[in-house]
OpenMM code with the backbone's topology and positions (N, CA, C; nanometers):
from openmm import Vec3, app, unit

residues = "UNK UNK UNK UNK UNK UNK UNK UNK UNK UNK UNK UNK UNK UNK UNK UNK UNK UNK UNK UNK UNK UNK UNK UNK UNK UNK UNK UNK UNK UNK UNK UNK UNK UNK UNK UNK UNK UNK UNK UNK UNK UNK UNK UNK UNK UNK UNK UNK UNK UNK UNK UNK UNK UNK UNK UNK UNK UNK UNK UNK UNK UNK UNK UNK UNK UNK UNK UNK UNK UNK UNK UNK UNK UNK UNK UNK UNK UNK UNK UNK UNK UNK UNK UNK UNK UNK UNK UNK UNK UNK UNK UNK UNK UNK UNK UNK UNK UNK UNK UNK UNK UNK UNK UNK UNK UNK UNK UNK UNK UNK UNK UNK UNK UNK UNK UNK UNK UNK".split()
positions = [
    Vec3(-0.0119, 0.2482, -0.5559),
    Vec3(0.0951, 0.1598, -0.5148),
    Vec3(0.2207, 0.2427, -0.4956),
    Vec3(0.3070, 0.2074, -0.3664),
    Vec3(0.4301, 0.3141, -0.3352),
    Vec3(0.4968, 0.2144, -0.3129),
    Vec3(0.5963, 0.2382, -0.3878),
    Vec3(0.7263, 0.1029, -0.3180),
    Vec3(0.8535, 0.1746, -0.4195),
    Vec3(0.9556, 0.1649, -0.3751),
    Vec3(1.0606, 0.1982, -0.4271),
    Vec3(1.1206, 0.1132, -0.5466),
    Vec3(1.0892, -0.0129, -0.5380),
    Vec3(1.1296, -0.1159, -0.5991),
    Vec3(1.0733, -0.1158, -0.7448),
    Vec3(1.1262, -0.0661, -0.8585),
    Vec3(1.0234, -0.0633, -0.9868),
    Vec3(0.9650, -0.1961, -1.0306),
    Vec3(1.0410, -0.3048, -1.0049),
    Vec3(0.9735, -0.4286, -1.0473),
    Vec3(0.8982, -0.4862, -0.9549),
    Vec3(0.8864, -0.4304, -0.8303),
    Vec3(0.7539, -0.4726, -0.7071),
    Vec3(0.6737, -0.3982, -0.7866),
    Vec3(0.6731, -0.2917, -0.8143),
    Vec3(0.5731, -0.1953, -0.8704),
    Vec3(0.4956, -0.2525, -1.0023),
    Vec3(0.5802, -0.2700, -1.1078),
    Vec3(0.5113, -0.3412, -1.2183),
    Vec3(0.4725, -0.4750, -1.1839),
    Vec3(0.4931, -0.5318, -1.1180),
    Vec3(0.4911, -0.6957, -1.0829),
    Vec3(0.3039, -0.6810, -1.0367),
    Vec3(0.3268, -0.6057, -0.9384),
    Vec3(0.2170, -0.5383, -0.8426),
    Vec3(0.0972, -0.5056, -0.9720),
    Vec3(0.1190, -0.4023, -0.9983),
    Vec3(0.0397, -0.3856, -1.0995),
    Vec3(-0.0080, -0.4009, -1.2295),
    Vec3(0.0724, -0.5152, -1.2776),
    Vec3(0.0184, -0.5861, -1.4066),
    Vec3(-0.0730, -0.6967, -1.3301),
    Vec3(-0.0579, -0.7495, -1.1887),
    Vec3(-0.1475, -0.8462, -1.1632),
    Vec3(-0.2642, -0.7631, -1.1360),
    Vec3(-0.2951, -0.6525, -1.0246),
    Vec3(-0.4246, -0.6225, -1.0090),
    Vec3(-0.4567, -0.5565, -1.1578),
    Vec3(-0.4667, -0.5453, -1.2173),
    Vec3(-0.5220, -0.4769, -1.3637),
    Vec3(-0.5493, -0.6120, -1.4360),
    Vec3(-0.4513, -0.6967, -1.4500),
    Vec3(-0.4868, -0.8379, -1.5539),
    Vec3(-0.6147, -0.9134, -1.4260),
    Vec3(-0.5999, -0.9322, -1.3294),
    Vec3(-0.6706, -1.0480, -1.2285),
    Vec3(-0.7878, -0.9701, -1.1968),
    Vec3(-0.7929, -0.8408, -1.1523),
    Vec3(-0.8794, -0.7278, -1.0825),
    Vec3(-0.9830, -0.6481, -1.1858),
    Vec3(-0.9183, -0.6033, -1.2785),
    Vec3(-0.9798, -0.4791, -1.3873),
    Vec3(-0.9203, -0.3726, -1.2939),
    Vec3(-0.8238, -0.3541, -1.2470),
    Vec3(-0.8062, -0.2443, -1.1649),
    Vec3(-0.7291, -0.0993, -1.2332),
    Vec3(-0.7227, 0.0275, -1.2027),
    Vec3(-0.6535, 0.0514, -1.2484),
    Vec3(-0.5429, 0.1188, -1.1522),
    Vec3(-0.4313, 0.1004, -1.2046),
    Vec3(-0.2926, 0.1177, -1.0890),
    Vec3(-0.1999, 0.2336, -1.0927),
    Vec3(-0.1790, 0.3277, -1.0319),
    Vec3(-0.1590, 0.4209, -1.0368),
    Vec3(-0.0276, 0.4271, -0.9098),
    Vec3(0.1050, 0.4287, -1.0030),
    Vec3(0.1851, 0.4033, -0.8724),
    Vec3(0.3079, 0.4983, -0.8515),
    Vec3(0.4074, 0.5221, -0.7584),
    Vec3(0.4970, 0.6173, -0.7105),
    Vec3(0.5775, 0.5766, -0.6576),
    Vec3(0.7370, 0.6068, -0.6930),
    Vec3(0.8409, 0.5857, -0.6047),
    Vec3(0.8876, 0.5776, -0.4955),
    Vec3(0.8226, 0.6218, -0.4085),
    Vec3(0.8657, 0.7052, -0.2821),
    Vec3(0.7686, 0.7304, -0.2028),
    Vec3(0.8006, 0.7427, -0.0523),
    Vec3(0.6426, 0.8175, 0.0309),
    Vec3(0.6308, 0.9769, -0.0067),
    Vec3(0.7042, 1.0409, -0.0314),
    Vec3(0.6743, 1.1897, -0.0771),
    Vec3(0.5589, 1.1966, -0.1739),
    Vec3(0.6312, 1.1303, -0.3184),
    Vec3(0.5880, 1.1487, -0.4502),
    Vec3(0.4151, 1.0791, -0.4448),
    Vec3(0.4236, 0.9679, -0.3266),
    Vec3(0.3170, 0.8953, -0.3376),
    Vec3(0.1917, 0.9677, -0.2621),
    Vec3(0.2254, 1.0395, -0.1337),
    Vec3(0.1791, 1.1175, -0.0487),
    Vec3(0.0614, 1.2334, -0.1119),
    Vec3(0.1880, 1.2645, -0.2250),
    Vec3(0.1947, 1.3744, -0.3215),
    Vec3(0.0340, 1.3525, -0.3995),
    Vec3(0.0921, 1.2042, -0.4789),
    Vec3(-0.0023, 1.1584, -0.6119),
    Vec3(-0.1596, 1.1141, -0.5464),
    Vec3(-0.1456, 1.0706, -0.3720),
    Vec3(-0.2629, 1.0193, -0.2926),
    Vec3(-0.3661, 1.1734, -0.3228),
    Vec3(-0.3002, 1.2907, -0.2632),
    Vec3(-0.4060, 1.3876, -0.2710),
    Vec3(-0.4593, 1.4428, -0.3860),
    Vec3(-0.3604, 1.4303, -0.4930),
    Vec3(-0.4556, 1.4410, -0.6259),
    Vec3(-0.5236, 1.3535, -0.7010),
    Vec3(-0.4943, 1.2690, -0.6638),
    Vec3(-0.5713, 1.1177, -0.7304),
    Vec3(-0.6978, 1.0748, -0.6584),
    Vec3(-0.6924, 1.0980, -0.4941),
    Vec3(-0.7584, 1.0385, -0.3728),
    Vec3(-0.8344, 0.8911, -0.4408),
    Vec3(-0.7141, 0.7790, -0.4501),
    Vec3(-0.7479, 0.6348, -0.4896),
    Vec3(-0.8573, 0.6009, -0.3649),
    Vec3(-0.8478, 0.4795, -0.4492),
    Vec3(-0.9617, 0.4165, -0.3226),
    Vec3(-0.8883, 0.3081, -0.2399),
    Vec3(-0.7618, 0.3053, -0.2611),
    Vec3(-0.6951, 0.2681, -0.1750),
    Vec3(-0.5449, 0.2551, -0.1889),
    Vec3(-0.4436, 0.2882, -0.0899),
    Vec3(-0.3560, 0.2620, -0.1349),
    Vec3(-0.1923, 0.1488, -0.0736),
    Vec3(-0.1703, 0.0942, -0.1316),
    Vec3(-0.0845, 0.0023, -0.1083),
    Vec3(0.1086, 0.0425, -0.0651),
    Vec3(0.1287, 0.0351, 0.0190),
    Vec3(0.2513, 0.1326, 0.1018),
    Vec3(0.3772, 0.0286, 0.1331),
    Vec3(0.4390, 0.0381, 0.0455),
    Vec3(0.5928, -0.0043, 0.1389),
    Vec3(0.6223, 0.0451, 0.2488),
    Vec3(0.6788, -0.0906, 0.3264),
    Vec3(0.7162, -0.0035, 0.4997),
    Vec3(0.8597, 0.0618, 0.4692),
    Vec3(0.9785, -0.0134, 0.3737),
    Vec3(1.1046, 0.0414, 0.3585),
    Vec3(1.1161, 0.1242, 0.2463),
    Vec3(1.1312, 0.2812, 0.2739),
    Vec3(1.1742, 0.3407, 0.1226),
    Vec3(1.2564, 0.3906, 0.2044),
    Vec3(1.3542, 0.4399, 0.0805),
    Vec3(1.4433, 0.5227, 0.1781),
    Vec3(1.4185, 0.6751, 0.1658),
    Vec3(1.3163, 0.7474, 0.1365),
    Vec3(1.3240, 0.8744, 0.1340),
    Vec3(1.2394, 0.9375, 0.2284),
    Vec3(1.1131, 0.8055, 0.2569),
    Vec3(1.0409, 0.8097, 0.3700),
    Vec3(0.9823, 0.7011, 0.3442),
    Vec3(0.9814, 0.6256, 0.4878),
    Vec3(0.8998, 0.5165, 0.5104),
    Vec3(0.7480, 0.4803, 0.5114),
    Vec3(0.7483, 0.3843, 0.4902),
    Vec3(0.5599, 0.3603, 0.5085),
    Vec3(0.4554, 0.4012, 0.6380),
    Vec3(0.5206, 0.3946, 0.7576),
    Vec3(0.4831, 0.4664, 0.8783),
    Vec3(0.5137, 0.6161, 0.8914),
    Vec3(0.5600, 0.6625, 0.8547),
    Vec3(0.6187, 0.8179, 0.8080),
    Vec3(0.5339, 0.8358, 0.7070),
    Vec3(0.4832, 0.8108, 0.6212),
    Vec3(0.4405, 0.8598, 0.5227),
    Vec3(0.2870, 0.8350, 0.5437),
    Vec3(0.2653, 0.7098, 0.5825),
    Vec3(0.1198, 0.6776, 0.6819),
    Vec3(0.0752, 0.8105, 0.7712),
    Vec3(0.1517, 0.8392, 0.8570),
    Vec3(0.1303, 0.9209, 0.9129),
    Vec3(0.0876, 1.0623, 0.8563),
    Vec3(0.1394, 1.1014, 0.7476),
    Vec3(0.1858, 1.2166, 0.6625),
    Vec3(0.0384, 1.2228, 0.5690),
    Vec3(-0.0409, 1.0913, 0.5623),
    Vec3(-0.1485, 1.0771, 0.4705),
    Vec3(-0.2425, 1.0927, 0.6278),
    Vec3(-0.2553, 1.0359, 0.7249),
    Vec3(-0.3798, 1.0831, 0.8702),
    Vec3(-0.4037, 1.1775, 0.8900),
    Vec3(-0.3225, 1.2861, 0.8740),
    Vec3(-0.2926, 1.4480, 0.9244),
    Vec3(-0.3659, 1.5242, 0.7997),
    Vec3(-0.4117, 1.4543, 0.7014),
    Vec3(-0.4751, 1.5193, 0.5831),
    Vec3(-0.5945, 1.4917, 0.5526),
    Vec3(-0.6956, 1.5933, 0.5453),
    Vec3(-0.8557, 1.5345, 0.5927),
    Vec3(-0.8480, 1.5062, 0.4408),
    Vec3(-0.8095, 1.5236, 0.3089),
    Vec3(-0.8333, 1.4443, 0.1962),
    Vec3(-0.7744, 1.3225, 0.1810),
    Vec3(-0.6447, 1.2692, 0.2713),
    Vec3(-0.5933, 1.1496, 0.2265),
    Vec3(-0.6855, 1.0655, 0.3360),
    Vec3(-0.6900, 1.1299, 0.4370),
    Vec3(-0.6905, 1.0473, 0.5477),
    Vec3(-0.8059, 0.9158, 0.5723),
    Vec3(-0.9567, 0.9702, 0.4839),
    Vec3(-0.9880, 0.8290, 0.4717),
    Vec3(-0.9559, 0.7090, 0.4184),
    Vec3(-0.8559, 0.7403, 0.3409),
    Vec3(-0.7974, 0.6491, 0.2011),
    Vec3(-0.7511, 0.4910, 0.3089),
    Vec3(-0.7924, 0.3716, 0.2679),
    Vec3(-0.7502, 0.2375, 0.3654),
    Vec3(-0.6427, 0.2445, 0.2616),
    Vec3(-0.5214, 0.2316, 0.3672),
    Vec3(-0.3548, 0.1677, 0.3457),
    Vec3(-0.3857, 0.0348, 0.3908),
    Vec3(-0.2956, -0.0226, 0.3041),
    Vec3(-0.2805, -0.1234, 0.3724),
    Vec3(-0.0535, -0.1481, 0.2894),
    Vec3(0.0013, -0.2020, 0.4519),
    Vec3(0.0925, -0.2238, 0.3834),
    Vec3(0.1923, -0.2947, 0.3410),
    Vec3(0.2853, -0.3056, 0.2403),
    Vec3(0.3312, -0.4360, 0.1813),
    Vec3(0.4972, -0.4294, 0.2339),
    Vec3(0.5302, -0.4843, 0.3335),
    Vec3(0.6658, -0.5639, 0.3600),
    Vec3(0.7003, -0.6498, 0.3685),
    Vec3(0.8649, -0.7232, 0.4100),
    Vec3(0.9533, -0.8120, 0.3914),
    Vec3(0.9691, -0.8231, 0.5678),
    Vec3(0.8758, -0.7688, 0.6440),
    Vec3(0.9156, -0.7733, 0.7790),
    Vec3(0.7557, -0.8025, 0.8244),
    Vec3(0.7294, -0.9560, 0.7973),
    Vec3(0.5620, -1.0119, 0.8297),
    Vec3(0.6150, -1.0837, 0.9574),
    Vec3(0.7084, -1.0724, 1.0474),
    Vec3(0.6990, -1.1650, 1.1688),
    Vec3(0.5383, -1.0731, 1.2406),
    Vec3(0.5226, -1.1625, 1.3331),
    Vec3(0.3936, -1.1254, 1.4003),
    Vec3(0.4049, -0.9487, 1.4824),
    Vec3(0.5213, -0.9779, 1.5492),
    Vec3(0.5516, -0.8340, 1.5976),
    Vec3(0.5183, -0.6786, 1.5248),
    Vec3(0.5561, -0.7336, 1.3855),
    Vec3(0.5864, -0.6283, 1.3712),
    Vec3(0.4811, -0.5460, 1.2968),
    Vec3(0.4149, -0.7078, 1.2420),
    Vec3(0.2336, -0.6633, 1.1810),
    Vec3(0.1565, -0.6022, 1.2904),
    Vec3(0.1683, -0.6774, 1.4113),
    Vec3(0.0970, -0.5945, 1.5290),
    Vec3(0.1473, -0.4809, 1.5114),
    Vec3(0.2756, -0.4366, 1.5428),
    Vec3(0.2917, -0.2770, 1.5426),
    Vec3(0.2201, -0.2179, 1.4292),
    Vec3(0.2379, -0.2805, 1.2965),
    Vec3(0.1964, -0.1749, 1.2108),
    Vec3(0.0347, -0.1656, 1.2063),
    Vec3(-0.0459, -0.2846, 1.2258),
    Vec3(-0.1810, -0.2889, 1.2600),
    Vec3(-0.2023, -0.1516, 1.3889),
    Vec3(-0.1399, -0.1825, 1.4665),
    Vec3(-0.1738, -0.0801, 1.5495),
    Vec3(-0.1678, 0.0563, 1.4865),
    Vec3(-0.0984, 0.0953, 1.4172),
    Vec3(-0.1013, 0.2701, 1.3715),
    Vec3(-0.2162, 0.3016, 1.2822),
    Vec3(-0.2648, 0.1858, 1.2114),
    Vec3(-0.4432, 0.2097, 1.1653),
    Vec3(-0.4542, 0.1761, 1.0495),
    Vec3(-0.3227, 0.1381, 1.0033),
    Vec3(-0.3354, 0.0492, 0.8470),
    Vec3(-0.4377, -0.0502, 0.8536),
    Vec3(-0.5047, -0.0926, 0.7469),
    Vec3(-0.6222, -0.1372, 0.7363),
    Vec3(-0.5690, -0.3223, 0.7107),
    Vec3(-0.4192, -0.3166, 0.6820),
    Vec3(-0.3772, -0.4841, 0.6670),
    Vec3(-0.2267, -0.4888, 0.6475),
    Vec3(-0.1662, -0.6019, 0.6108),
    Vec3(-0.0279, -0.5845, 0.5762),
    Vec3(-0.0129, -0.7408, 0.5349),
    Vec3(0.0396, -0.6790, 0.4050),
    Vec3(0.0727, -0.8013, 0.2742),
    Vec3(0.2087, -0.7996, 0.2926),
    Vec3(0.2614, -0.9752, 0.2981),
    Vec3(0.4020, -0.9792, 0.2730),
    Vec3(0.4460, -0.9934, 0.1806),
    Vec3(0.6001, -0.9470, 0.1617),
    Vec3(0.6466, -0.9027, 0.0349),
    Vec3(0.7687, -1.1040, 0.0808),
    Vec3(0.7675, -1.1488, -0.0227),
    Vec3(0.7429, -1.1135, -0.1578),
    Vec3(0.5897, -1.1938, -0.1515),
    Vec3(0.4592, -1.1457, -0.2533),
    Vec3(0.3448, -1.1715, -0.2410),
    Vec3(0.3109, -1.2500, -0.3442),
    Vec3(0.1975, -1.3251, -0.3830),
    Vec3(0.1615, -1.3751, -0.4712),
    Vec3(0.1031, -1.3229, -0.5886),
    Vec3(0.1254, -1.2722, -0.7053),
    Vec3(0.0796, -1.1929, -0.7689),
    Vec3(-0.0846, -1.2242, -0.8601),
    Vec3(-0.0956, -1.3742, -0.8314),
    Vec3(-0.2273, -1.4617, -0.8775),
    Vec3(-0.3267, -1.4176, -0.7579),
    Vec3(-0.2616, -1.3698, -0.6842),
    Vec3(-0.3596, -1.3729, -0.5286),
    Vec3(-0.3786, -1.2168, -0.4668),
    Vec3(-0.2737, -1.1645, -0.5210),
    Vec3(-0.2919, -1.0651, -0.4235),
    Vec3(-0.3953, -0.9463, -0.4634),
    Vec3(-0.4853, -0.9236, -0.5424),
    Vec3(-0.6127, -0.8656, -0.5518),
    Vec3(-0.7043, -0.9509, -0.4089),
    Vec3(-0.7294, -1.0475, -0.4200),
    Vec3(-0.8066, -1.1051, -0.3210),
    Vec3(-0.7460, -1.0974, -0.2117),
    Vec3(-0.6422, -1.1116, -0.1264),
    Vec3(-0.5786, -1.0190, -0.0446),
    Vec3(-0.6160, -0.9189, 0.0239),
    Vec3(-0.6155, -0.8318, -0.1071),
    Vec3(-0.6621, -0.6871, -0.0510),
    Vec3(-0.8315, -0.6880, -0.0345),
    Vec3(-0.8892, -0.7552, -0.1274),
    Vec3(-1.0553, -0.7238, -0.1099),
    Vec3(-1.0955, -0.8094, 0.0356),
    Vec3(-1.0222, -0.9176, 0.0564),
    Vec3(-1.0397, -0.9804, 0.1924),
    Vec3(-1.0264, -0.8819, 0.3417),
    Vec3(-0.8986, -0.7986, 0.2814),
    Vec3(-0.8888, -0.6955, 0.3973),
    Vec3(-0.9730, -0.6124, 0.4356),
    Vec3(-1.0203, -0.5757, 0.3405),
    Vec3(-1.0809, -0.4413, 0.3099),
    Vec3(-1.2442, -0.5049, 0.2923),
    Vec3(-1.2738, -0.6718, 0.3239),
    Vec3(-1.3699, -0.7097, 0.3192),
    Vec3(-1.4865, -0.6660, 0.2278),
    Vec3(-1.4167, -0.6448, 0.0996),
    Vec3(-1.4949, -0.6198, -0.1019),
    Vec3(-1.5500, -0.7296, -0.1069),
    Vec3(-1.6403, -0.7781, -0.1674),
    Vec3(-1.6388, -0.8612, -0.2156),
    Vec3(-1.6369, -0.8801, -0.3860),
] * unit.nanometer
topology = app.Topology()
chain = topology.addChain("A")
for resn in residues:
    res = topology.addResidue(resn, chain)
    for name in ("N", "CA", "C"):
        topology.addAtom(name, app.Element.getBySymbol(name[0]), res)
């Protein structure tokens, strides 16, 4: 989980761990997260589009160009779900895009819907 926001972050991840069994492994920033993707290589990871040190499409990008991140499914979580702009971000190869603010009872199933888990 990458989001700048520390309480998106804990919010985020006390639900998939309590609802999921998951375990959550998360980062400030697209650098740090970029960073923690290639040593961790999760099985998936969850991307803010707004950070300010680098964005979720910037940093998306920054994880494609890396044959260890690059299979990893993003999928990503913003405050900018008009249709436009999910198309744009669908188009760069993110695997979905959760709006912020999300349901925290729901949003494990969310992601396994995307990512078609069952």
């Amino acid at each position: 989980m990458v989001d700048d926001e520390s309480d998106i972050r804990e919010v985020a991840s006390l639900s998939l761990e309590l609802t999921e069994g998951w375990t959550v492994t998360t980062a400030d920033g697209g650098a740090a997260g970029a960073e923690l993707a290639r040593t961790m290589r999760p099985d998936i990871i969850l991307l803010d589009v707004m950070m300010p040190d680098r964005d979720g499409p910037n940093t998306f990008a920054e994880l494609q160009r890396d044959e260890t991140t690059q299979p990893i499914p993003v999928i990503f979580l913003t405050a900018k779900a008009q249709a436009a702009d999910r198309d744009r971000f669908l188009a760069l190869g993110v695997r979905g895009v959760i709006a912020k603010p999300f349901d925290p009872l729901t949003l494990g199933k969310q992601i396994k819907d995307l990512l078609c888990w069952t």
